[in-house]
Every structure is written in C-alpha cells, then in structure tokens.
C-alpha atoms as an extended CHARMM CRD file, in Angstrom:
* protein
*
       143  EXT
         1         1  UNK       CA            -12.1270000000       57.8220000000      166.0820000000  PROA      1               0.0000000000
         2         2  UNK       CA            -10.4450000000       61.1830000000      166.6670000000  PROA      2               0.0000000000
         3         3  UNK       CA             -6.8510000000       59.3970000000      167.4030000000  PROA      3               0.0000000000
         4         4  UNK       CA             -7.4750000000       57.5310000000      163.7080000000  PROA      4               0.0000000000
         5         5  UNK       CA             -8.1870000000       61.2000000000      162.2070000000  PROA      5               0.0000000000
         6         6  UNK       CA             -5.1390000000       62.8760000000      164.0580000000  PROA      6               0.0000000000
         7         7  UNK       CA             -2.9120000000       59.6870000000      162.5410000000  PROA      7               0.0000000000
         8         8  UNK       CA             -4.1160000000       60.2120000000      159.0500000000  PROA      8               0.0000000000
         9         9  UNK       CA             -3.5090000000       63.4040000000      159.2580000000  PROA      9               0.0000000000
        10        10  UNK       CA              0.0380000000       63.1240000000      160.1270000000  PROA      10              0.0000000000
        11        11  UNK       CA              0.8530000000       60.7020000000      157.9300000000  PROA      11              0.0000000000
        12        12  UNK       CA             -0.5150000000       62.6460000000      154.9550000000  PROA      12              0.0000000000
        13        13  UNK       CA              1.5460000000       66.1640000000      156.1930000000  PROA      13              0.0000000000
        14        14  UNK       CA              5.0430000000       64.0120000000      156.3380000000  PROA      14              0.0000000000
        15        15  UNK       CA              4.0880000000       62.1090000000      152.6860000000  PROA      15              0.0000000000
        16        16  UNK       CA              3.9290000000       65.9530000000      151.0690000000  PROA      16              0.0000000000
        17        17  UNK       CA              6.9200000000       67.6190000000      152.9470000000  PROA      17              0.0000000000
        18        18  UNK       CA              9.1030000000       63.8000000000      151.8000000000  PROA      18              0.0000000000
        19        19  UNK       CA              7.3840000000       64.2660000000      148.4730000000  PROA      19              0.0000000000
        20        20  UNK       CA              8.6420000000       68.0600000000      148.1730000000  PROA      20              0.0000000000
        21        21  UNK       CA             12.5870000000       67.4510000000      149.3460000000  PROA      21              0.0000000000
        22        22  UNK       CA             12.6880000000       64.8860000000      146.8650000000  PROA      22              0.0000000000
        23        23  UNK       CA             11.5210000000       67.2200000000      143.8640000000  PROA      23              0.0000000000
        24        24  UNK       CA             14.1800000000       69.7640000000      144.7820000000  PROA      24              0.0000000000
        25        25  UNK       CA             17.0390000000       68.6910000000      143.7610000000  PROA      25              0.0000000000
        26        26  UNK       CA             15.7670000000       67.6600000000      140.6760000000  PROA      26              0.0000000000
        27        27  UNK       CA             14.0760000000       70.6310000000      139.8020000000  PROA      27              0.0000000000
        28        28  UNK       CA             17.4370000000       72.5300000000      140.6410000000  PROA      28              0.0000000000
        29        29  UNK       CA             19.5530000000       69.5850000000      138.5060000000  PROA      29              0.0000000000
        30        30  UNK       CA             16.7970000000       70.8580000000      135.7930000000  PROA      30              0.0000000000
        31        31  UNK       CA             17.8810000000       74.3190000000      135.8490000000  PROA      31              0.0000000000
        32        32  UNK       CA             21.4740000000       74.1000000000      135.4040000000  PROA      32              0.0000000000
        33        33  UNK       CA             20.8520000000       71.5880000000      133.0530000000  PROA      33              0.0000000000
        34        34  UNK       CA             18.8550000000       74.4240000000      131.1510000000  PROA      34              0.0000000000
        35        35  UNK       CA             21.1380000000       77.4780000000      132.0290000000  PROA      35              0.0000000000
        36        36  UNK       CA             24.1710000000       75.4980000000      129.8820000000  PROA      36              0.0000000000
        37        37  UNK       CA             22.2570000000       74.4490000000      127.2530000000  PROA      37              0.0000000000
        38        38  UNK       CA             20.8320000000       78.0260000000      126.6740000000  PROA      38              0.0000000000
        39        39  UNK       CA             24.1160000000       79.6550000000      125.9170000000  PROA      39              0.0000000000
        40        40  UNK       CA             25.4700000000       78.7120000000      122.3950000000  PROA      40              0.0000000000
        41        41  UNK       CA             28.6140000000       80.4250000000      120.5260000000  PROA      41              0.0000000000
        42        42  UNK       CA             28.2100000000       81.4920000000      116.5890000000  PROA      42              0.0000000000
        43        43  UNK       CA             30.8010000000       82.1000000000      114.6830000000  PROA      43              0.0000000000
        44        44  UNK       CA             30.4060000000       84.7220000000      111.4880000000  PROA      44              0.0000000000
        45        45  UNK       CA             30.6750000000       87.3180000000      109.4190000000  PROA      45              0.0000000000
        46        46  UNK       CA             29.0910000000       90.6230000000      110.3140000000  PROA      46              0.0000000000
        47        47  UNK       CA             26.5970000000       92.0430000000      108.0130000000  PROA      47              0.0000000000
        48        48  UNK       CA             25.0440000000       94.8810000000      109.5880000000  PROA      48              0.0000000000
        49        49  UNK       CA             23.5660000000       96.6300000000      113.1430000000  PROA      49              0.0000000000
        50        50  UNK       CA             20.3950000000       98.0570000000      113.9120000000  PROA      50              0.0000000000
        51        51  UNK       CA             21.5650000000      100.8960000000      117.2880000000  PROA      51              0.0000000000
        52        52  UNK       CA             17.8640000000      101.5580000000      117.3460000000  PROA      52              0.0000000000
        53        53  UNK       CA             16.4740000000       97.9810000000      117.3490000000  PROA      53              0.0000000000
        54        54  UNK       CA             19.8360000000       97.0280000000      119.3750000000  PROA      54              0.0000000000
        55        55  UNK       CA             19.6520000000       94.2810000000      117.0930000000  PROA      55              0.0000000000
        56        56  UNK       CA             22.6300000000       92.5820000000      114.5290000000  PROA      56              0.0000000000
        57        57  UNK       CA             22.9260000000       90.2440000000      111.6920000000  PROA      57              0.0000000000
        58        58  UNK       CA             25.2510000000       87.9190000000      110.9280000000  PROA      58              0.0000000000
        59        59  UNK       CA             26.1080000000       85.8900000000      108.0290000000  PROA      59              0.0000000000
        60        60  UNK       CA             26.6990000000       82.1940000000      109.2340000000  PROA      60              0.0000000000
        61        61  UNK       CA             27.3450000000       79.6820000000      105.7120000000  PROA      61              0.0000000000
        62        62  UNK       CA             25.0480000000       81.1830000000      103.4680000000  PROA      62              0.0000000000
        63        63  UNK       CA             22.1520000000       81.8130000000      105.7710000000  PROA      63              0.0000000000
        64        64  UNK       CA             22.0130000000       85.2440000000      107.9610000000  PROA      64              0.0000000000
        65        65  UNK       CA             21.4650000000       85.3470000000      111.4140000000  PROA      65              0.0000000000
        66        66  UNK       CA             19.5140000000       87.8800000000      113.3180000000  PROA      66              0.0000000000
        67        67  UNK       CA             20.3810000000       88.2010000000      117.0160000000  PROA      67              0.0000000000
        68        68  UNK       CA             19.3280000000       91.0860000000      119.2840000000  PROA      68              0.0000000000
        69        69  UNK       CA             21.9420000000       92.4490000000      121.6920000000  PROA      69              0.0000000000
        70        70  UNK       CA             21.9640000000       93.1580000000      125.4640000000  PROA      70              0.0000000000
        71        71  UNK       CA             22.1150000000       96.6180000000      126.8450000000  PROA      71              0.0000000000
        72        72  UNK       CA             24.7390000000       95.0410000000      128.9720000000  PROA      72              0.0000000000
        73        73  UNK       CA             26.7110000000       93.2040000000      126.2210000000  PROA      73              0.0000000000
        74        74  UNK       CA             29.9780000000       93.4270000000      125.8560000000  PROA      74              0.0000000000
        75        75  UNK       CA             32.0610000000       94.1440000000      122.3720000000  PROA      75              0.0000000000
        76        76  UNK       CA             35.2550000000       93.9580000000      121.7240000000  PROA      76              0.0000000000
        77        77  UNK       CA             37.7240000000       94.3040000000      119.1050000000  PROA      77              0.0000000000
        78        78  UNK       CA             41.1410000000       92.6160000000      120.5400000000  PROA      78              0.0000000000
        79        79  UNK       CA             41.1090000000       94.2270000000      123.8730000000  PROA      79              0.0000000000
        80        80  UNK       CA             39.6290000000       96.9010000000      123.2520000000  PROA      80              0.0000000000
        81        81  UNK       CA             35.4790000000       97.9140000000      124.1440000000  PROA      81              0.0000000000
        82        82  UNK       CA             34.3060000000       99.0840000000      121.1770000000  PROA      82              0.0000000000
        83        83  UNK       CA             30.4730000000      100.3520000000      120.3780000000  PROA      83              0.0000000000
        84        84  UNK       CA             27.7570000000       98.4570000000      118.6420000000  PROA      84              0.0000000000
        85        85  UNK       CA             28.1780000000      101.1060000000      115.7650000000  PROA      85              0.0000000000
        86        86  UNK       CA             31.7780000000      101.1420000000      115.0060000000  PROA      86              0.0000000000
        87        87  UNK       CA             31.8580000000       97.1680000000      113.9730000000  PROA      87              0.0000000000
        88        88  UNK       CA             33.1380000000       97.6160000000      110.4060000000  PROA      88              0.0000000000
        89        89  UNK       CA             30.5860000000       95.0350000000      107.3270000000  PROA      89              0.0000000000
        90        90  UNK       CA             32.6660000000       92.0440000000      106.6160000000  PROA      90              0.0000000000
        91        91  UNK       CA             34.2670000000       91.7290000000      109.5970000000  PROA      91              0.0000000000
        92        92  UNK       CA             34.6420000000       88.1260000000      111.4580000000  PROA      92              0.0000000000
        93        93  UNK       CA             32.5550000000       87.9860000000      114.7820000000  PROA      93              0.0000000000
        94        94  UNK       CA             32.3060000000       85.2790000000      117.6270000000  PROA      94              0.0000000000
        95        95  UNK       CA             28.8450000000       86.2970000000      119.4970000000  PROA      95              0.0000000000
        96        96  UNK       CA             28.1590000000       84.6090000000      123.1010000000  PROA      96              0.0000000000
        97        97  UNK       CA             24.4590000000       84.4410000000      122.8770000000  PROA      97              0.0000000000
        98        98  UNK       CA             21.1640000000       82.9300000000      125.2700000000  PROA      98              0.0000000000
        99        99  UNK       CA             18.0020000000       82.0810000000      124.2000000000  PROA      99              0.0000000000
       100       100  UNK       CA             15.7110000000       84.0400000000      125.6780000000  PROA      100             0.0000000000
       101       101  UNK       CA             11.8860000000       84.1370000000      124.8510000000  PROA      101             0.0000000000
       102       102  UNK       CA             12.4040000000       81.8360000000      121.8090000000  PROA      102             0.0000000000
       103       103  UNK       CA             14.9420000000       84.4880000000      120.3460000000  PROA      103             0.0000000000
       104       104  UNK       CA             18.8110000000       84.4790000000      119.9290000000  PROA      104             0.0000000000
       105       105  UNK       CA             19.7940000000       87.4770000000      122.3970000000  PROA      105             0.0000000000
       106       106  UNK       CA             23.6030000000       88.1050000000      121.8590000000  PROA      106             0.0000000000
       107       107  UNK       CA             25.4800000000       88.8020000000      125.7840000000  PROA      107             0.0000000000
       108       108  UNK       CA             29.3910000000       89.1340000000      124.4430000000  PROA      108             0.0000000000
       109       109  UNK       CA             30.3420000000       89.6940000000      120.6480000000  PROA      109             0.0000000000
       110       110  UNK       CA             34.4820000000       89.4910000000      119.6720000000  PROA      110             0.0000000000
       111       111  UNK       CA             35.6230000000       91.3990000000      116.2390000000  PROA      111             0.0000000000
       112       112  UNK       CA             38.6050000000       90.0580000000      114.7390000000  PROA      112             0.0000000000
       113       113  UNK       CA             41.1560000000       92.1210000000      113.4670000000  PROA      113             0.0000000000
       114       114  UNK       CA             40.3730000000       92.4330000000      109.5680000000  PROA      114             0.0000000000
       115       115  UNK       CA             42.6580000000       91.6200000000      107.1040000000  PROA      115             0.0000000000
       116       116  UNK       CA             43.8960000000       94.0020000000      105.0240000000  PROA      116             0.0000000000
       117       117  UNK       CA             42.3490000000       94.8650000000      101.9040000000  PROA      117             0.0000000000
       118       118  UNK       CA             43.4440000000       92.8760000000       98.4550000000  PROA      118             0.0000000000
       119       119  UNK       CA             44.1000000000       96.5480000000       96.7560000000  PROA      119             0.0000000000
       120       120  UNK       CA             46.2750000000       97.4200000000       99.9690000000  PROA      120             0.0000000000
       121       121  UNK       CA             48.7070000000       93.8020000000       99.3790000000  PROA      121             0.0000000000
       122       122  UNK       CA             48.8300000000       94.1350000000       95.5580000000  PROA      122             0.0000000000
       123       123  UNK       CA             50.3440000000       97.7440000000       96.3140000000  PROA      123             0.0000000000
       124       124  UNK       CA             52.6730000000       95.9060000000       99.2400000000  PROA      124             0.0000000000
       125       125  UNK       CA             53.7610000000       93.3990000000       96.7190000000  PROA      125             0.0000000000
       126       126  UNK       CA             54.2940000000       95.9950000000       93.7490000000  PROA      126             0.0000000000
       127       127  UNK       CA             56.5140000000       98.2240000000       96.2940000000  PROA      127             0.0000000000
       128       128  UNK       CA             58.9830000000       95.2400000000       97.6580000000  PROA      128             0.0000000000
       129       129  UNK       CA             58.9360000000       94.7140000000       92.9990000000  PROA      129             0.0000000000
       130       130  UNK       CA             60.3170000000       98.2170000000       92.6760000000  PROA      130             0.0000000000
       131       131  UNK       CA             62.2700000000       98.1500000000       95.7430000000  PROA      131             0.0000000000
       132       132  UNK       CA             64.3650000000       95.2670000000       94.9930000000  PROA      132             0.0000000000
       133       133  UNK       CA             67.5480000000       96.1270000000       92.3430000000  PROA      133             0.0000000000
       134       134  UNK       CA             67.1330000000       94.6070000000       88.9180000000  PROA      134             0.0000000000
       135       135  UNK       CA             68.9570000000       91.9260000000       87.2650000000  PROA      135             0.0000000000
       136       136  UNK       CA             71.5230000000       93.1330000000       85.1120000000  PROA      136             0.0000000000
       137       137  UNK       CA             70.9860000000       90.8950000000       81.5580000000  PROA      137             0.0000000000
       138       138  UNK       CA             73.8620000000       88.5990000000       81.4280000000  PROA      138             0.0000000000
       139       139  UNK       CA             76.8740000000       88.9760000000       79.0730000000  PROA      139             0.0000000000
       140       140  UNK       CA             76.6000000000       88.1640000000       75.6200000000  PROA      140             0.0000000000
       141       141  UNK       CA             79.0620000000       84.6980000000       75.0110000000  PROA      141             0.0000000000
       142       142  UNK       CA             82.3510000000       86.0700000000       73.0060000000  PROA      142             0.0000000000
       143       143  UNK       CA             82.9260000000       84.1160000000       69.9270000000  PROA      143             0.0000000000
C-alpha cells in the first residue's frame, strides 16, 4: 500500500514540473508578443505641453491627442536634445510612445524643422522682384 502511495506521488510531482516547462515558453512567446505590440509611432502636429503635468498634446487629423511623457524621454529637434518647453505650437512631431496603464506614455518625441513662415517667403519673393533689373519697354515700330 505504501509503494502504491510513493508511485502516485511521483507520478503526480513529474506531471506538474512537465506541465510547468511547457507553459514557459509560451508565457515568454506572450510577452514579446506584448512588448511589440505596446509601442506604436504617431505622427502630428504639436499643440501644446504641460512641464508640470509632464504631459503633451498633439493634433493627429482633426482629433487631439493627449500623451504623457517620460522623465527619461528623449526630444529632439534634428540632432539636437532639446527641452519639453522649447517645442515651438504648430510644429510637426513623430512621438515613440507605450501603453502603459491604459494611457499613451510618450518615450522619444522628433520636432521637424518648421517651415518658414508665409509672411517671411512673400518678403523672399518680393526681394528676388526688386532685385532682378527691369524690362526696358520695347521700341516703338518707325513708320
């Protein structure tokens, strides 16, 4: 009777340590299945930035976008780190961002270089005017 016990015994330790190597891989197929999923890329224009709230919005379509931002994000404009503060309204972002707790959590944001101003090319396009000589009229036909 003991033997039959011992046997049982056995048998039932070896099903659970099988049973557990099995679930491992999956389980670790599961996270990196999550981990890429959970980073997403949006692509906008930047409305404004909270420093306090460490949080940003931006407009995606017509529909704004609220996203907070890492302490440890990065931002850059070209190649150049610039601070939460000094992204300019209007400006064209690409934000890196997780999901973390059910909310949009922004890990790298890019500034594009902004276009110059419409006022600033009129004046551009006005100066090369003036700059280039006129057309003299042409002769009158002699009769």
């Amino acid at each position: 009777m003991k033997f039959a016990k011992i046997l049982v015994a056995v048998l039932a330790c070896s099903s659970l340590l099988l049973a557990q190597e099995a679930a491992a891989p999956k389980a670790e197929k599961a996270a990196k299945g999550e981990k890429k999923a959970a980073s997403s890329t949006i692509k906008g224009t930047f409305v404004s930035a909270d420093a306090v709230a460490n949080t940003i919005i931006v407009k995606v379509g017509k529909k704004d976008d609220t996203l907070a931002v890492d302490a440890s994000a990065k931002i850059m404009s070209g190649k150049d780190a610039i601070a939460l503060g000094d992204i300019k309204a209007d400006s064209k972002v690409t934000v890196t961002c997780k999901m973390v707790d059910g909310k949009k959590v922004a890990d790298k944001i890019a500034v594009a270089a902004a276009a110059a101003p419409k006022a600033e090319k009129a004046k551009k396009a006005e100066k090369k005017d003036a700059a280039a000589p006129a057309a003299e009229p042409a002769a009158a036909p002699a009769k």
